[in-house]
N, C-alpha and C positions, 0 to 999 in steps of 0.2 A: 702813769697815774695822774689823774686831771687835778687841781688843786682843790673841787667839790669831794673828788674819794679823800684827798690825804685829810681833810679838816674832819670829813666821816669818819677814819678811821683814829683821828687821836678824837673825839667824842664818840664812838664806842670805846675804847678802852676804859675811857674815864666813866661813863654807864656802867660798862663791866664792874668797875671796882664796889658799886655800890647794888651789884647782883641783880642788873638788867639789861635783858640782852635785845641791842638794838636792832637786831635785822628780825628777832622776833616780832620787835615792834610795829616795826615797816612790814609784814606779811599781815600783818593781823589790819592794819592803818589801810592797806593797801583795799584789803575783802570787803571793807565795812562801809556797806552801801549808807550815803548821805542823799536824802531826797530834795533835791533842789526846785524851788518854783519856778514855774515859769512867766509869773506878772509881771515881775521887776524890768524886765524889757519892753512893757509898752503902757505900764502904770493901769496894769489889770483891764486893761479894755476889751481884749479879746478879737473875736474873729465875727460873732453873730450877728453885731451891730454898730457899724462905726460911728455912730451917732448917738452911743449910749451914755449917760450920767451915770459916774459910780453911786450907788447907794448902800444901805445898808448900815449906816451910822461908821463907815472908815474915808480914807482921803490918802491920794498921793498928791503930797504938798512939792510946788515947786514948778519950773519948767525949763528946765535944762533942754540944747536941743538935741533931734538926735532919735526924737522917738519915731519908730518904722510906721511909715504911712501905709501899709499894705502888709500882705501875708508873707509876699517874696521876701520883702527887708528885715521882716521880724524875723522870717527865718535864719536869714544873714547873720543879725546880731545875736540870736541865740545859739550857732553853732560857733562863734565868734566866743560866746563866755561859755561855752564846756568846754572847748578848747584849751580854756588857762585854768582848768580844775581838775586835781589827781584824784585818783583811787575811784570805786567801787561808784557808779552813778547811777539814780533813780531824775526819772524827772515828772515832776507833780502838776499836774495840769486842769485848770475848770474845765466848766461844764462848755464854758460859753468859748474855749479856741476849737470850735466844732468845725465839719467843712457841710455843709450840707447838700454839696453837689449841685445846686441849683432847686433842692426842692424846697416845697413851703411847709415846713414844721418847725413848731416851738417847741420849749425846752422836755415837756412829759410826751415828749414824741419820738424823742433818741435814741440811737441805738448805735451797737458797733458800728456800723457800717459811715457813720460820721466822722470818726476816731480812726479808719483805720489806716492810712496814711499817717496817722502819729504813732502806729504799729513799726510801721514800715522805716521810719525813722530813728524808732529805738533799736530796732532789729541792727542797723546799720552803724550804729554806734557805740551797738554790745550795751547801751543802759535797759533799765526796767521804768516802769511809770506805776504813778499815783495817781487819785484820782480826789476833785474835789466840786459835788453837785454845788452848780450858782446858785444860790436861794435868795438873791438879793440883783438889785439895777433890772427887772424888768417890770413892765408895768403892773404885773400879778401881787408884785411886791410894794407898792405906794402906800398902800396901807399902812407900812411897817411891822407886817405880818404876816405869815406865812405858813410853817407847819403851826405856828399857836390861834391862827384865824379863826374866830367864829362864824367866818362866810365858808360855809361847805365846799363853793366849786375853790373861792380860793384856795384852801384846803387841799380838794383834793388835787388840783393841779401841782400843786410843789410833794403833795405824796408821789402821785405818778413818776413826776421829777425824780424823789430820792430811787426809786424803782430802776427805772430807767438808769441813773447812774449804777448801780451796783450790778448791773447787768451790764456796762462797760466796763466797770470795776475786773470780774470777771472775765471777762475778753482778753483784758491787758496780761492777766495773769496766765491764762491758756497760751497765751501767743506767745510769753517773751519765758515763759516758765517760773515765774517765780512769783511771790503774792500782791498784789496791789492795796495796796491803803487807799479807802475810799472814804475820804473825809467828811461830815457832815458840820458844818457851820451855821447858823443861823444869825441875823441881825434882829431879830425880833426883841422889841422892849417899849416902855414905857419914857417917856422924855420926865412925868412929872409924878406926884404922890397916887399912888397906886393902893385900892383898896382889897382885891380880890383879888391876889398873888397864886391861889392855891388854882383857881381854871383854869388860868393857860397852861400851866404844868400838866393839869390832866389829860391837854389836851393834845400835847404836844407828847407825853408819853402815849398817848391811843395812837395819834400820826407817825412816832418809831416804830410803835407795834406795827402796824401796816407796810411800813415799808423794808422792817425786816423778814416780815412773815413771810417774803417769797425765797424760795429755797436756792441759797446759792454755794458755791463750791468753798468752802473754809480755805481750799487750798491756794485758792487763785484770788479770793476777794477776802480781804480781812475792812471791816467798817470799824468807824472812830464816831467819836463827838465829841464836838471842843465848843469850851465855856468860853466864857467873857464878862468883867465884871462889870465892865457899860460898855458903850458907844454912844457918839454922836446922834443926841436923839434918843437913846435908852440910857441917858446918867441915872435916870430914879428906881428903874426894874427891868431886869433879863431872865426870863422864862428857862432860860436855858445856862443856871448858874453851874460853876463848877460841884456843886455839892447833889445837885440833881443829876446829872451825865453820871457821877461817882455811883450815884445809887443806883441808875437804872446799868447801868457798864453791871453793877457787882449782881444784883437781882436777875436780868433777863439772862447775860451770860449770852451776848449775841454781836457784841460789840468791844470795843475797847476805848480808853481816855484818851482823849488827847490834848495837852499841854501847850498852850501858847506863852512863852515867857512875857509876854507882853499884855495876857489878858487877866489878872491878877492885880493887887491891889500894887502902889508902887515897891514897898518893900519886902512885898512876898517874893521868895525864890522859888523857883517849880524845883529847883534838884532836890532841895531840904523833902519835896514832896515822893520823891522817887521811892524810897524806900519802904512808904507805908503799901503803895501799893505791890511792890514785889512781895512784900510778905505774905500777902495773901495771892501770891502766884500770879499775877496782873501781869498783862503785856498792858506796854504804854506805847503812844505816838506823840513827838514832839516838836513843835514848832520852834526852832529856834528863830527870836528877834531882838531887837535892842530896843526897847519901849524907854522913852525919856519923857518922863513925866507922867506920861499915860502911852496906851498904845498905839505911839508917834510912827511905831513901822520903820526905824530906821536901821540902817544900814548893822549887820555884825561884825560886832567888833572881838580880836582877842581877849575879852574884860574877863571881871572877875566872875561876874555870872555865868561866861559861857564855857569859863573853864570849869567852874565849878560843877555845871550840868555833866561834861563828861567826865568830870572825875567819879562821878557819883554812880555814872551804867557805866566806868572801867573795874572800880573796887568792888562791885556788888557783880561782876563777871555776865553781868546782862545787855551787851550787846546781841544778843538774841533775842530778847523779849522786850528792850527799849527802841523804837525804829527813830532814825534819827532824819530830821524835816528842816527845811529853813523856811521865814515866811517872812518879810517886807520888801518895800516897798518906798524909794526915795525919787523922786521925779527933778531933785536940785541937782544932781552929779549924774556923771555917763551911766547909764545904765545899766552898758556891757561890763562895763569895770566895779560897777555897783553888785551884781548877779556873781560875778568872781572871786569878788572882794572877801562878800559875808561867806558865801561855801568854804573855801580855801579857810578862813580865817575858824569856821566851827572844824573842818579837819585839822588843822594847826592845832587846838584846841585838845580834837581826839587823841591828837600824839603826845602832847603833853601829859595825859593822864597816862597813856601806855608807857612811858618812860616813867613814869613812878615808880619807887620798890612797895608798892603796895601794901604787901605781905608784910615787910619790916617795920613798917608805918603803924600797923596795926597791932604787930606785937609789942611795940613800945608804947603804944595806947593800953593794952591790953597789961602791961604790967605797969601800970598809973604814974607814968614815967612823963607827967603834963611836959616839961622844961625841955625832953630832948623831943617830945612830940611838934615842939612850935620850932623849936630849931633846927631841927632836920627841913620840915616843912618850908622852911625858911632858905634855908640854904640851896633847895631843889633849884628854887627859883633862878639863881647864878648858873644851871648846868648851860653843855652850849647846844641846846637843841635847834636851835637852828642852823647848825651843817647836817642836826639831821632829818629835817626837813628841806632843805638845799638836795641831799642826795635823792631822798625820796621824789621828788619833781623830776629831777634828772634820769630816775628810774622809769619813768611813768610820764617821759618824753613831753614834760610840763616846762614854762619857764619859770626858773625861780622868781628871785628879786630883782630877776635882768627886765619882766614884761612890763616894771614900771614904766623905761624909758621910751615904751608907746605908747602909752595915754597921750591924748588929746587935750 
């Protein structure tokens, strides 16, 4: 027995004693697909245009070296960091790491057949893919405007756009069997005092009508919308706040929310948020990130936030209906180690809450017992989950805490 089982097996017993059972843990930690992005390895620039400026009111701050000058080397680095990530893998991709074969189309011109090489590579990996239409960094979008544009062609070019994505959306979902998240994002906003809030809204809910109205397979495509409460450029109005996505998610019934931890004011939590929406039966999609100060995009960390995100879809039994995403972006550190870091670090996270006695937690809540509810709670924290997190990597022919000693 290696010295990772025996440290496993006196942290199960000591699990046990408090009526949770660790290998349940690790099957369940194991299944539960985490959607991982694919930016963090080349600071979102993509495949479409090597000469593109990020826009869209975001930024990867920094210039660490290292970033892949080509599609060969981004490949490198990216099979480089799923490499050092356990359990159940999605991989979430824009619009714009397309290949286009050499022909001449822009972005409302896409289709599978751009994507399907990134088919071919999930297929061989055993992960599934997400999807996420660029609606920002091309010249359609200078403006700062997009689905909320009052220039019709601009308009309808980024509808076309969302069309187009959810019809790769789709694809991913046929090929690899399982449903693809097709995220929609916008940077659309106002930099300064904004008199007429209520149009672009209208206008931007006519341009989701549109681009959902074409009929696609529930099973293979599930579409999102994610808020933000500025950006770079939109600090004074966003068309697309989280309270309008809310509405239009609950009203059309064609869509789902999706949660950015980082797009929210700074001391809002998205978990505290989870529950409103499960009560009304909502599936959610969640980007997990580390927003410092504002939506800095940085690296995830084990913090208090992102435990508290999975505590909240472990107790409420909704790892079904919560889809779990990672989303920043640090350009100051490796980026292969950066992409490893935050996934592994939100799965660490998910094990933690599976190692909770849930149940017990709640029954002592439940009988107004505040004193042993903070002290239990407290105490969790001392358990020694990391042998069992060591085992689980060793299951899932991952390096533990040995991969540090190859960093760069």
């Amino acid at each position: 027995m290696s010295q990772t089982e025996k440290n496993y097996q006196a942290a199960k017993e000591l699990y046990a004693s408090i009526g949770v059972d660790t290998d349940k843990a690790l099957e369940t930690l194991k299944k539960t697909p985490i959607s991982v992005h694919c930016w963090q390895i080349d600071d979102l620039q993509g495949f479409e245009n090597p000469d593109a400026v990020l826009t869209g009111g975001i930024a990867a701050t920094g210039n660490a070296p290292g970033k892949p000058e080509n599609r060969e080397e981004y490949m490198t680095n990216l099979n480089q960091a799923l490499d050092l990530i356990p359990g159940a893998t999605k991989l979430a991709l824009h619009a714009i790491y397309l290949d286009k074969h050499g022909k001449d189309i822009d972005r409302d011109e896409i289709g599978p057949e751009e994507f399907s090489e990134w088919v071919d590579f999930a297929k061989g990996r055993n992960i599934g893919l997400d999807f996420n239409p660029t609606y920002f960094s091309h010249p359609m979008s200078d403006s700062g405007y997009t689905l909320t544009s009052r220039d019709e062609s601009v308009r309808e070019f980024w509808i076309n756009h969302g069309k187009c994505c959810r019809r790769i959306g789709e694809y991913f979902g046929k090929e690899l069997n399982q449903p693809c998240i097709t995220n929609h994002w916008i940077g659309d906003g106002n930099k300064d005092y904004t008199v007429d809030k209520l149009t672009p809204r209208l206008i931007l809910k006519d341009s989701l009508d549109q681009i959902f109205a074409d009929p696609i397979d529930s099973r293979y495509n599930i579409d999102s919308v994610e808020s933000k409460v500025f950006g770079l450029g939109s600090e004074s109005y966003v068309p697309g706040s989280h309270e309008f996505y809310t509405n239009y998610a609950l009203t059309k019934k064609n869509c789902i929310v999706c949660m950015d931890a980082g797009h929210f004011h700074p001391t809002e939590s998205i978990a505290a948020k989870f529950s409103s929406y499960l009560a009304f039966g909502q599936e959610l999609m969640l980007h997990v990130s580390r927003p410092v100060r504002w939506d800095s995009d940085h690296v995830v960390m084990l913090d208090d936030e992102t435990k508290a995100i999975m505590e909240e879809i472990v107790r409420y039994d909704a790892l079904d209906r919560i889809h779990i995403g990672t989303d920043y972006f640090d350009a100051s550190i490796n980026r292969i180690a950066a992409t490893a870091i935050g996934a592994r670090n939100a799965r660490k996270a998910l094990l933690l809450a599976l190692l909770q006695p849930t149940k017990e937690l709640i029954q002592i809540e439940r009988e107004g017992n505040l004193t042993k509810r903070l002290a239990y709670y407290e105490e969790l924290k001392t358990m020694p989950f990391g042998f069992v997190w060591e085992m689980f990597c060793e299951m899932e022919n991952v390096p533990g805490r040995t991969w540090i000693s190859e960093l760069q």
